[in-house]
C-alpha positions as a Markdown table, in Angstrom:
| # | Residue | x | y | z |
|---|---|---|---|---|
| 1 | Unk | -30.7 | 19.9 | 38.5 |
| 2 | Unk | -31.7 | 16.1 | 39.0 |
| 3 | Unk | -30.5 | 14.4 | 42.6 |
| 4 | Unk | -28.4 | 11.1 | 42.6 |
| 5 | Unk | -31.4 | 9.2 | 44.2 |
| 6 | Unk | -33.8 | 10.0 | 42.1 |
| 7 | Unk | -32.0 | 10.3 | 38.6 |
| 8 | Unk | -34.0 | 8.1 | 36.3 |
| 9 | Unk | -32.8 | 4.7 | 35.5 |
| 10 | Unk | -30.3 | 4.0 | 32.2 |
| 11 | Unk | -29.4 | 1.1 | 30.6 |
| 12 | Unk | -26.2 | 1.4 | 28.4 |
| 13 | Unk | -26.1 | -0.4 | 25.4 |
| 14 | Unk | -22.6 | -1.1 | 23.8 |
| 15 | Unk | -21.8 | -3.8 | 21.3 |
| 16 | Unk | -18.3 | -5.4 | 20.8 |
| 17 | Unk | -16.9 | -7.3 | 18.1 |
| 18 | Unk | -13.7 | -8.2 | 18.0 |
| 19 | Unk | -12.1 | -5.2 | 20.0 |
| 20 | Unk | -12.5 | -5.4 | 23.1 |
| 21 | Unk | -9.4 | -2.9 | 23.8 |
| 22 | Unk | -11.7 | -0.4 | 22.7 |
| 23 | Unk | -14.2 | -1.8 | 24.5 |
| 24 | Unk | -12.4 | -2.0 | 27.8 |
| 25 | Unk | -12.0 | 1.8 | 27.1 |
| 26 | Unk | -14.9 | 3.3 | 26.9 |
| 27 | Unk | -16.0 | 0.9 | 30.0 |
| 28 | Unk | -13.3 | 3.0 | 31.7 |
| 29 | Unk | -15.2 | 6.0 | 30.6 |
| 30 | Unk | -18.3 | 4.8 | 31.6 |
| 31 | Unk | -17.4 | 3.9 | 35.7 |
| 32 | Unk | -16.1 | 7.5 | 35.5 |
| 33 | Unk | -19.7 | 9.0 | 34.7 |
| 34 | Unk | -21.1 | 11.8 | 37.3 |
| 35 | Unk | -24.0 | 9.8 | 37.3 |
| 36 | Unk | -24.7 | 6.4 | 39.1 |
| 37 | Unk | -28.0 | 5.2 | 38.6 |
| 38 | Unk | -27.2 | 3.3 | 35.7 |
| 39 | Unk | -26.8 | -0.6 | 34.6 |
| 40 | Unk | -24.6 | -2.1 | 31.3 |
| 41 | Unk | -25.7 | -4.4 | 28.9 |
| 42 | Unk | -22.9 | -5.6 | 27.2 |
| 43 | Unk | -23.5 | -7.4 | 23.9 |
| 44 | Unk | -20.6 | -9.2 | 22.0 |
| 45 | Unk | -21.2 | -10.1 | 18.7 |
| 46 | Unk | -19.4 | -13.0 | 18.2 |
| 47 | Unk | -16.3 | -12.1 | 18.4 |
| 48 | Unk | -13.4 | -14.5 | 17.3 |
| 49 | Unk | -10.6 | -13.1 | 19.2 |
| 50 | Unk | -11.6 | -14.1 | 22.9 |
| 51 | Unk | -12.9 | -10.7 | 23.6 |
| 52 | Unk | -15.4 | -12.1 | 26.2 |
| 53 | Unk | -12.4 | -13.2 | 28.2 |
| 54 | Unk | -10.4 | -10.7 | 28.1 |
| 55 | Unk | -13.3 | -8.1 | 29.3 |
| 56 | Unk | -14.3 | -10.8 | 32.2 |
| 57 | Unk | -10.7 | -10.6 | 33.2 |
| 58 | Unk | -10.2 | -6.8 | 33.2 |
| 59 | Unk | -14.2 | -7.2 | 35.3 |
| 60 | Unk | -12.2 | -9.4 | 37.5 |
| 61 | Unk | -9.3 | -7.0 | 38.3 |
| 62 | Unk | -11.7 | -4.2 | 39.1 |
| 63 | Unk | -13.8 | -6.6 | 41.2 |
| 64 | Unk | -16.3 | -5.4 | 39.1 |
| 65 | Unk | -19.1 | -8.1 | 39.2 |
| 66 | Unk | -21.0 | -9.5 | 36.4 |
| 67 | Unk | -24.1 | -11.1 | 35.1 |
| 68 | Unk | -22.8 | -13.8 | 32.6 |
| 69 | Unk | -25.6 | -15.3 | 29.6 |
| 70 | Unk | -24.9 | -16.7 | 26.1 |
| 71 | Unk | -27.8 | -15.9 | 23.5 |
| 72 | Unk | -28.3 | -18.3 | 20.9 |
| 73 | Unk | -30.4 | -16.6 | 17.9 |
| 74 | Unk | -31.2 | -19.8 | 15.8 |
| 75 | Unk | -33.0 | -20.8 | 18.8 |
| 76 | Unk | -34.3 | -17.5 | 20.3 |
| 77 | Unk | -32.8 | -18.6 | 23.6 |
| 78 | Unk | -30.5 | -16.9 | 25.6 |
| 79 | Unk | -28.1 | -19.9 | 27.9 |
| 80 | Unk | -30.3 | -22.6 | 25.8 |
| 81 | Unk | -32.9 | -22.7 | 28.1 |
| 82 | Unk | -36.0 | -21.4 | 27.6 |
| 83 | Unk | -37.7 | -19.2 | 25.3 |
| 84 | Unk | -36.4 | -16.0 | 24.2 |
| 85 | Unk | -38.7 | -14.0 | 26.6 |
| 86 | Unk | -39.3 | -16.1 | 29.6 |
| 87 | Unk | -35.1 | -16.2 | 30.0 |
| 88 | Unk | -34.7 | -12.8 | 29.3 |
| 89 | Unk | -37.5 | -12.5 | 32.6 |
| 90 | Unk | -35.3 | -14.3 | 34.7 |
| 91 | Unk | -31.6 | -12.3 | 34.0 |
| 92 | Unk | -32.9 | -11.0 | 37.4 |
| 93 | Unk | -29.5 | -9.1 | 38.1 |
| 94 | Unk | -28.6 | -5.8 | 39.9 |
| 95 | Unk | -25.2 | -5.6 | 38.8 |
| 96 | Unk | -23.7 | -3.2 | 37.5 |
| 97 | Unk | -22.1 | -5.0 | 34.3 |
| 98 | Unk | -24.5 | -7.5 | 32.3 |
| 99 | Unk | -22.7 | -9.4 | 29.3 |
| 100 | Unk | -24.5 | -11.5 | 26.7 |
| 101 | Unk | -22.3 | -12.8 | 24.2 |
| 102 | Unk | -24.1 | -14.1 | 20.9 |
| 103 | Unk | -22.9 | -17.0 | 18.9 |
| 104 | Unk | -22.6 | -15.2 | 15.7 |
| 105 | Unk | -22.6 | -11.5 | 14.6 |
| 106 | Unk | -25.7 | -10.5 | 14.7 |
| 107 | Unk | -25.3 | -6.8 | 13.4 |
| 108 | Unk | -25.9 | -3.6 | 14.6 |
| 109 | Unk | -29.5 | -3.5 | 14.6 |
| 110 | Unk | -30.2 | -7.0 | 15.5 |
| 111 | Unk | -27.3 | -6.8 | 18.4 |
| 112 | Unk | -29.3 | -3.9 | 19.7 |
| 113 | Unk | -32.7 | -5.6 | 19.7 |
| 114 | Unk | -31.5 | -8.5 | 21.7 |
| 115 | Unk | -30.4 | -5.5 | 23.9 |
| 116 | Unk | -33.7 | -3.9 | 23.8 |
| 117 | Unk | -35.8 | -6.9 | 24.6 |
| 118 | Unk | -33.8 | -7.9 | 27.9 |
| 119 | Unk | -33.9 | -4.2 | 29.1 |
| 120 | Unk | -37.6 | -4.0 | 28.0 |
| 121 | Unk | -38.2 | -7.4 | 29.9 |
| 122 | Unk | -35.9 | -8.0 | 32.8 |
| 123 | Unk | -37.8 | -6.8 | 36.4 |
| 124 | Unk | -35.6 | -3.6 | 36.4 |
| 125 | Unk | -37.2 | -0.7 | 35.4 |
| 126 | Unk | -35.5 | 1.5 | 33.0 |
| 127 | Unk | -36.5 | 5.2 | 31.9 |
| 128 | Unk | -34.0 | 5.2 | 29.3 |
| 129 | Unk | -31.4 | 3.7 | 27.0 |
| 130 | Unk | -28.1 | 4.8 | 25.8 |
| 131 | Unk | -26.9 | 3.2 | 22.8 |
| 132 | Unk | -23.2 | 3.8 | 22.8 |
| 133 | Unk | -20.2 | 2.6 | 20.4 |
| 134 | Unk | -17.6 | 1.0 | 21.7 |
| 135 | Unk | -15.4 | 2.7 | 20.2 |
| 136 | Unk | -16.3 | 6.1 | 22.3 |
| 137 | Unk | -15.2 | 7.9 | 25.2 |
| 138 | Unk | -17.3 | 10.0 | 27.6 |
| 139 | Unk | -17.5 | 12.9 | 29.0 |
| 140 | Unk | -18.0 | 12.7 | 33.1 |
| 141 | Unk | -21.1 | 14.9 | 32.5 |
| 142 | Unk | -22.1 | 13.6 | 28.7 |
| 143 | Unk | -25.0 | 11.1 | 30.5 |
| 144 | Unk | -26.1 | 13.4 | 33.3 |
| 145 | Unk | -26.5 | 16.3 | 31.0 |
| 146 | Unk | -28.2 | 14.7 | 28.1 |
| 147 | Unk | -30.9 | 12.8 | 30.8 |
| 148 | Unk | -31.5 | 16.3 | 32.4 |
| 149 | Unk | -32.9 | 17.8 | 28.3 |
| 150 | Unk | -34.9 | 14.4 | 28.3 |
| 151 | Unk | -36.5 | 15.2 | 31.5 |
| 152 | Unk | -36.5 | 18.9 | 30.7 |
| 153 | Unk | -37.5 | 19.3 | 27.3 |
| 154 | Unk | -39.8 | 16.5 | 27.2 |
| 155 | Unk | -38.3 | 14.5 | 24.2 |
| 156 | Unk | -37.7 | 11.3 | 23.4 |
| 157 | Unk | -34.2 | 11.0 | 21.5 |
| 158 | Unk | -31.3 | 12.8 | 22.8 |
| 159 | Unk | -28.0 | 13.5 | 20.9 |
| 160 | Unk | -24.9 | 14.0 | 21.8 |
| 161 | Unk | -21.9 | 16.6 | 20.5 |
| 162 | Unk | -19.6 | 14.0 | 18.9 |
| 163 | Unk | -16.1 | 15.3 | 18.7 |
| 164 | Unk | -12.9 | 13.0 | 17.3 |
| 165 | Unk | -9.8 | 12.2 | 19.1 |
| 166 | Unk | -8.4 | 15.6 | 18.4 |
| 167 | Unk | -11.2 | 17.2 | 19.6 |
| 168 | Unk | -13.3 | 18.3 | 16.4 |
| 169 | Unk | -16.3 | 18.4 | 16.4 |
| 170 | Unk | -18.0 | 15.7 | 13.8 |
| 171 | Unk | -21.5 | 16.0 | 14.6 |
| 172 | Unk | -23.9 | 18.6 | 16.5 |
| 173 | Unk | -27.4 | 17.4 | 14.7 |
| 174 | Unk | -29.2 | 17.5 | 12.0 |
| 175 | Unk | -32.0 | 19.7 | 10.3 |
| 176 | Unk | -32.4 | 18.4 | 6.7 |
| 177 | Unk | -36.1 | 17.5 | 5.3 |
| 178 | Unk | -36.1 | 13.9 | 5.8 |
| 179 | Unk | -35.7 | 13.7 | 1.8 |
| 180 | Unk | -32.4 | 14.5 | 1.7 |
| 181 | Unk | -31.1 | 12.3 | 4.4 |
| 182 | Unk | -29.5 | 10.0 | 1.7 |
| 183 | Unk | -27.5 | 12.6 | 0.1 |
| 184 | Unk | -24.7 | 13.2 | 2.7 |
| 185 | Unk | -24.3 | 13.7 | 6.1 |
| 186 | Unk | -24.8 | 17.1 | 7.2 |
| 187 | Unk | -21.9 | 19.9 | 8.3 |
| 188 | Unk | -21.7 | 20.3 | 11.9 |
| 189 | Unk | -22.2 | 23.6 | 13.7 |
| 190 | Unk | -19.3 | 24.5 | 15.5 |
| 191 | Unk | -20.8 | 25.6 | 18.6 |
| 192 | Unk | -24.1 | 25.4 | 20.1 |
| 193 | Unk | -25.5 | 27.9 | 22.2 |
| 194 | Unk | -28.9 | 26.1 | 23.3 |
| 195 | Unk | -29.8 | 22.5 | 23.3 |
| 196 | Unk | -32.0 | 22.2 | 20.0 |
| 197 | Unk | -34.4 | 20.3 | 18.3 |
| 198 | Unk | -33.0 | 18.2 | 15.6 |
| 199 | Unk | -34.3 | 15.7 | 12.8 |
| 200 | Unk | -32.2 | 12.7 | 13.7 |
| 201 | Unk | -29.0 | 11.9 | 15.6 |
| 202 | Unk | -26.7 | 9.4 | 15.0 |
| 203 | Unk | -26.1 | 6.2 | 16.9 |
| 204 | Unk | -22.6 | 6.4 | 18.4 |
| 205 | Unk | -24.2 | 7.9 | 21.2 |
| 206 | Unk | -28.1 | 8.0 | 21.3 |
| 207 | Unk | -30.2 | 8.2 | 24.3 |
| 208 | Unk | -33.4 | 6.9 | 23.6 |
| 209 | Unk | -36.6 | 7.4 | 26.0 |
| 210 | Unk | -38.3 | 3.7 | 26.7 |
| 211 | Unk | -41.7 | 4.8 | 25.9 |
| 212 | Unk | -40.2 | 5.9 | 21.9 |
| 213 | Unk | -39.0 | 2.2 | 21.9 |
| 214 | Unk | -42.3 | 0.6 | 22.5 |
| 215 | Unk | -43.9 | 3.1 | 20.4 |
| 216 | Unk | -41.7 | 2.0 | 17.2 |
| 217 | Unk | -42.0 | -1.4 | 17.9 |
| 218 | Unk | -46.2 | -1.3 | 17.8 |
| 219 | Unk | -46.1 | 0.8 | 15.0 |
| 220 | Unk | -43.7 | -1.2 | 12.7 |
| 221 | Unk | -42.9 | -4.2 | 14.2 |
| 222 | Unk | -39.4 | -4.0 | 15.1 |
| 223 | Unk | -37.5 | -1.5 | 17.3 |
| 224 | Unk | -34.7 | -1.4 | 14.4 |
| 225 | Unk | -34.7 | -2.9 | 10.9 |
| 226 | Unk | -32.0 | -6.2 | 10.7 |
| 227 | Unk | -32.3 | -6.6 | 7.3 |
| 228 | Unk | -30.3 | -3.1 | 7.3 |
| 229 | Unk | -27.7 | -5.3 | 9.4 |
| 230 | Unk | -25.2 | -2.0 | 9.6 |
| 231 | Unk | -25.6 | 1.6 | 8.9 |
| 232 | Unk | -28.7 | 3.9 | 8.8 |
| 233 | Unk | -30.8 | 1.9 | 11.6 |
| 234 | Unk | -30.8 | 5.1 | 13.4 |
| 235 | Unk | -31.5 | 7.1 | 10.9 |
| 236 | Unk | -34.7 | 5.2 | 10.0 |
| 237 | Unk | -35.5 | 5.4 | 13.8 |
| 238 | Unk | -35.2 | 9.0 | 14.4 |
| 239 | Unk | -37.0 | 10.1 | 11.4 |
| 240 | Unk | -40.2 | 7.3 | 12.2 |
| 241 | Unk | -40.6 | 8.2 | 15.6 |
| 242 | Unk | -40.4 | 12.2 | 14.6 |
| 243 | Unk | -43.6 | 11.4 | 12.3 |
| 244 | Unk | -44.9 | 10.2 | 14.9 |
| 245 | Unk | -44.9 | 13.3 | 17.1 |
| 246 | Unk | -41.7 | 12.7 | 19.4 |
| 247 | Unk | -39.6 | 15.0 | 19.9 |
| 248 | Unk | -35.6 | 14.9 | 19.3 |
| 249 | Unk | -32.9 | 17.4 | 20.9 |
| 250 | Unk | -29.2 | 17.7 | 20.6 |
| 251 | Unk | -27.9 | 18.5 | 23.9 |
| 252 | Unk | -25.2 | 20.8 | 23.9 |
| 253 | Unk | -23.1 | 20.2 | 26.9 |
| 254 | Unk | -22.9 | 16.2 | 26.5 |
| 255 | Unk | -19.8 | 15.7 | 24.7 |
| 256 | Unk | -19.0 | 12.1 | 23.4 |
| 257 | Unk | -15.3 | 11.5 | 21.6 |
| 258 | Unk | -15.0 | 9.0 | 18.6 |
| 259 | Unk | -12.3 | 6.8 | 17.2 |
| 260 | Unk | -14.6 | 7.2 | 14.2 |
| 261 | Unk | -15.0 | 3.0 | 12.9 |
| 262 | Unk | -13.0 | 1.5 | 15.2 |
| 263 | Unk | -15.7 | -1.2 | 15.8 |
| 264 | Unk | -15.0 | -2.2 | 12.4 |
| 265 | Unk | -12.2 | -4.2 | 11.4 |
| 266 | Unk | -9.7 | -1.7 | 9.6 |
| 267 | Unk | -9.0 | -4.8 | 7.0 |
| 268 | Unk | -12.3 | -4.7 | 5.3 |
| 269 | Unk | -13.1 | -1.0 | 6.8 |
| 270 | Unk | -14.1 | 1.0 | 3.8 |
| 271 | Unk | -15.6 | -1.2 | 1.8 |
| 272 | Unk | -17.9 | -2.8 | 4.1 |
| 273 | Unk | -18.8 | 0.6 | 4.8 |
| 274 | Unk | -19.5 | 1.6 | 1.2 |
| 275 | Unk | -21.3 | -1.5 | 0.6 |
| 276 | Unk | -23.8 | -1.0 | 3.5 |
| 277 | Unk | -24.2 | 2.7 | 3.2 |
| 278 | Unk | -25.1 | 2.4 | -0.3 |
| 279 | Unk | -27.3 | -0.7 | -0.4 |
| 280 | Unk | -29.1 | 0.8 | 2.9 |
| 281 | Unk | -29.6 | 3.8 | 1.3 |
| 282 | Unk | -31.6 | 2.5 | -1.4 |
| 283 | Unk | -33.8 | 0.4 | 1.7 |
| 284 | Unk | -34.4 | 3.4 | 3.1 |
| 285 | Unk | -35.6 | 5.8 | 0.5 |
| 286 | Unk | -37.9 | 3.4 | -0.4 |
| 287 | Unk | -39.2 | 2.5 | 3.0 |
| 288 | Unk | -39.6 | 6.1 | 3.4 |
| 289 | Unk | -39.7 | 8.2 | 0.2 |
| 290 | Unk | -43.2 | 8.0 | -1.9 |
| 291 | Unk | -44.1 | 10.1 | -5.4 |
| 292 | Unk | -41.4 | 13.2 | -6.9 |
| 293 | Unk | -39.0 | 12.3 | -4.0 |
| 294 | Unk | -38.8 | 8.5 | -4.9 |
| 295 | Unk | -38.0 | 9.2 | -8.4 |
| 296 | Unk | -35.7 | 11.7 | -7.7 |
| 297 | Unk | -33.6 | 10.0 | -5.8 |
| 298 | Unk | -33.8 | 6.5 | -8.2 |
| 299 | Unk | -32.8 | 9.1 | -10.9 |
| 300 | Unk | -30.1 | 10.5 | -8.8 |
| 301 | Unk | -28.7 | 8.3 | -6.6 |
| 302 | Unk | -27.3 | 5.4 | -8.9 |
| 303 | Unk | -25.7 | 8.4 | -11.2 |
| 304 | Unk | -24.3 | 9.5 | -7.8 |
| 305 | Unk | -22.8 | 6.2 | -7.1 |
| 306 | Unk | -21.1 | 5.5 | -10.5 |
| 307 | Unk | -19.2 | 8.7 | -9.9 |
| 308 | Unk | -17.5 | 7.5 | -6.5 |
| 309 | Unk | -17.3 | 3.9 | -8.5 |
| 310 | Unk | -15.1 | 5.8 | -11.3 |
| 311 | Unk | -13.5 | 7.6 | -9.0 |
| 312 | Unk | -12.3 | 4.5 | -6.8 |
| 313 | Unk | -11.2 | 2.8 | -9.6 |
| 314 | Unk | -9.0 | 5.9 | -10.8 |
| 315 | Unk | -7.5 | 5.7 | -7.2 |
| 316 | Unk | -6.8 | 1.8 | -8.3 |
| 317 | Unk | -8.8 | 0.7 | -5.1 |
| 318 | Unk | -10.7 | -2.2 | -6.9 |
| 319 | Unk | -12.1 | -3.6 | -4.1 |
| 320 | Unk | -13.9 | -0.5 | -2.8 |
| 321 | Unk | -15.2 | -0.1 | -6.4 |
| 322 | Unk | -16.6 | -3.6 | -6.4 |
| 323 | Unk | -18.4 | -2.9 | -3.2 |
| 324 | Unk | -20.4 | 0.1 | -4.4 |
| 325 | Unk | -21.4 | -1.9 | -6.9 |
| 326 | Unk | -22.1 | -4.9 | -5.0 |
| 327 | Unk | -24.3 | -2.6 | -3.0 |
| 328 | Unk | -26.3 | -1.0 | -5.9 |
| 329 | Unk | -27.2 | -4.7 | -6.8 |
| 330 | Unk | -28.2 | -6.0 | -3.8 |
| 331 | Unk | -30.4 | -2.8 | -2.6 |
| 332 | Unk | -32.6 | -3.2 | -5.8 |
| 333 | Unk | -32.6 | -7.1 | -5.3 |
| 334 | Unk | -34.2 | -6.3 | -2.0 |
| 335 | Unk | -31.6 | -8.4 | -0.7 |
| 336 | Unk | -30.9 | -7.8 | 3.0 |
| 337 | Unk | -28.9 | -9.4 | 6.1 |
| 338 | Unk | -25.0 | -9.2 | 6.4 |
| 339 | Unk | -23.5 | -9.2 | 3.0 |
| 340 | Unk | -22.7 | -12.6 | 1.7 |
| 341 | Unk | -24.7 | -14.1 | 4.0 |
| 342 | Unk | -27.9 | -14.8 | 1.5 |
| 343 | Unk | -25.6 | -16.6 | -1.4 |
C-alpha cells in the first residue's frame, strides 16, 4: 500500500466541449478521490455555450481556486504572450484546478497535447497522467488503485474497468493481435480476478506513465496523432508504445462509470462518430499494418463498410449513411483534421 505523502504525483487530464454539466460532474467525482496528491488540467475546447464560466462559477462556490490561461493555437501561444513553451514554463501554479481554454476545437488528440506539453513543461513534477472523459464518474479508489499496479507491476499504461450508468461493464481490456484492432471492439470479461496485461486500453480513462509519453514523442514525433482529430488516438498509442517494450495492465479494482458519448453533441452524435471511426480506421491500418495484413484489411474493410452503409440506408438514416461514406473517401484521400475543415 502507497502513503498519502509520498503517492506519486498525477496530473488529470479532462477536455470539455460544450458540456460542462458533465463536466462539473465528474470534477465532483474527482475532489472525492482517496487520493490527494494530484493537480487538474482542465482543457476546454472551444466551447460555444459559456462553459468556461459556468465551471469558474461552480470553482467559485466551492472556493475552489484556479489557475486561469487562454491558448491560442494559430499562434502557439498560450494568453498571447510568449512562445508556446516558454509560457507554458511560467503557468507556475500549485493549485489544485488549472483551466486553459482554447479558441477553437482543437480535438481530442490535439486538446490532449496542449495538455501534455504544459504538464511535461510546467516546474511541477509529475509521475503520471490520467486522461479522463468528461463524461465519467469515479470511483473513490479508481486513481489510487490503478497508480498502486503502475508502481507495482512496473508498466506504463494502466486501464481502468469501465462500467455504464447501470453498472455494466463495457470494457475490461483487450488481447487481440494488433491486426485485428480495426475489426471491432472486443467483448468484455465480466470479472477480473487479477490485474492483467492487456494490448491496449481505451481513453475514457487512461493512466499513462510520463516516461511512455516522452518515449512516443522521440520515437514519432507526436505524443498523439491530430490529423486523427477524434477516435483511435489511443489506440495507435497503446499499441506503439507496446512495440516498444512497455508494458500495459488493466487494473481490476479501478472502476470508472461512462455516460458513453456524452462529450459529443447528441445532434450530430452518430454520424460524426461513424465518420471518424471509419476514416481513422483506414489511417491507422496503414500507419500500422504492412504486407498480408494490409491487403487484407483494404480487401475487407471497405466491403465491411458498404454493408453498415446499406444497412443505414434501409433504416432510412441518410445522414449516417453519407457519413460512412464520407469517411471511406477521405481516409484514402489521406485527408485528415476535423471533418470539413480541409474544403
Amino acid at each position: 500500500m502507497m502513503n498519502k505523502s509520498t503517492d506519486p504525483k498525477v496530473a488529470i487530464v479532462i477536455l470539455n466541449w460544450n458540456r460542462y454539466k458533465d463536466t462539473i460532474d465528474c470534477l465532483e467525482s474527482v475532489f472525492k478521490l482517496n487520493y490527494l496528491n494530484y493537480q487538474i488540467i482542465l482543457l476546454d475546447n472551444g466551447s460555444s455555450d459559456n462553459s468556461v464560466k459556468k465551471i469558474c462559477e461552480w470553482c467559485r462556490k466551492r472556493k475552489e481556486p484556479i489557475k486561469y490561461v487562454k491558448y491560442n493555437i494559430k499562434t502557439a501561444k498560450i494568453g498571447g504572450i510568449c512562445t508556446k513553451e516558454t509560457e507554458i514554463r511560467k503557468l507556475k501554479s500549485n493549485r489544485k484546478l488549472v483551466i486553459i481554454e482554447s479558441l477553437e476545437n482543437l480535438g481530442f488528440a490535439e486538446g490532449n497535447n496542449i495538455c501534455f506539453e504544459y504538464i511535461l513543461h510546467c516546474p511541477t513534477s509529475f509521475e503520471f497522467i490520467f486522461l479522463l472523459n468528461n463524461d465519467t464518474l469515479l470511483d473513490p479508489n479508481s486513481l489510487k488503485r490503478a497508480v498502486e499496479v503502475a508502481v507495482n507491476k512496473n508498466c506504463s499504461i494502466v486501464g481502468f474497468i469501465i462500467k455504464d450508468m447501470n453498472g455494466k461493464i463495457v470494457f475490461s481490456g483487450d488481447w487481440r493481435r494488433s491486426e485485428l484492432f480495426y475489426i471491432r471492439q472486443s467483448s468484455p470479461i465480466i470479472k477480473l480476478k487479477r490485474d492483467i496485461p492487456s494490448n491496449a486500453v481505451i481513453g475514457c480513462a487512461m493512466l499513462i506513465h510520463k516516461k511512455a509519453l516522452i518515449h512516443h514523442k522521440n520515437l514519432h514525433g507526436y505524443y498523439f496523432d491530430k490529423n486523427l482529430f477524434l477516435y483511435g488516438e489511443e489506440t495507435e498509442f497503446c499499441l506503439n508504445i507496446k512495440r516498444a517494450g512497455h508494458k500495459i495492465f488493466i487494473a481490476k479494482d479501478a472502476i470508472v462509470y461512462h455516460k458513453i458519448s456524452h462529450s459529443i453533441n447528441p445532434s450530430w452524435r452518430e454520424s460524426t462518430k461513424l465518420y471518424y471511426m471509419t476514416r481513422n480506421a483506414i489511417f491507422l491500418a496503414n500507419k500500422l499494418l504492412s504486407g498480408g495484413w494490409l491487403i487484407l484489411f483494404h480487401l475487407y474493410f471497405p466491403i465491411a463498410r458498404l454493408k453498415v452503409i446499406l444497412t443505414k440506408l434501409f433504416e432510412l438514416k441518410s445522414k449516417e449513411a453519407f457519413s460512412i461514406i464520407q469517411g471511406l473517401v477521405d481516409g484514402y484521400r489521406k485527408m485528415g483534421g476535423k471533418w470539413g475543415a480541409q474544403k
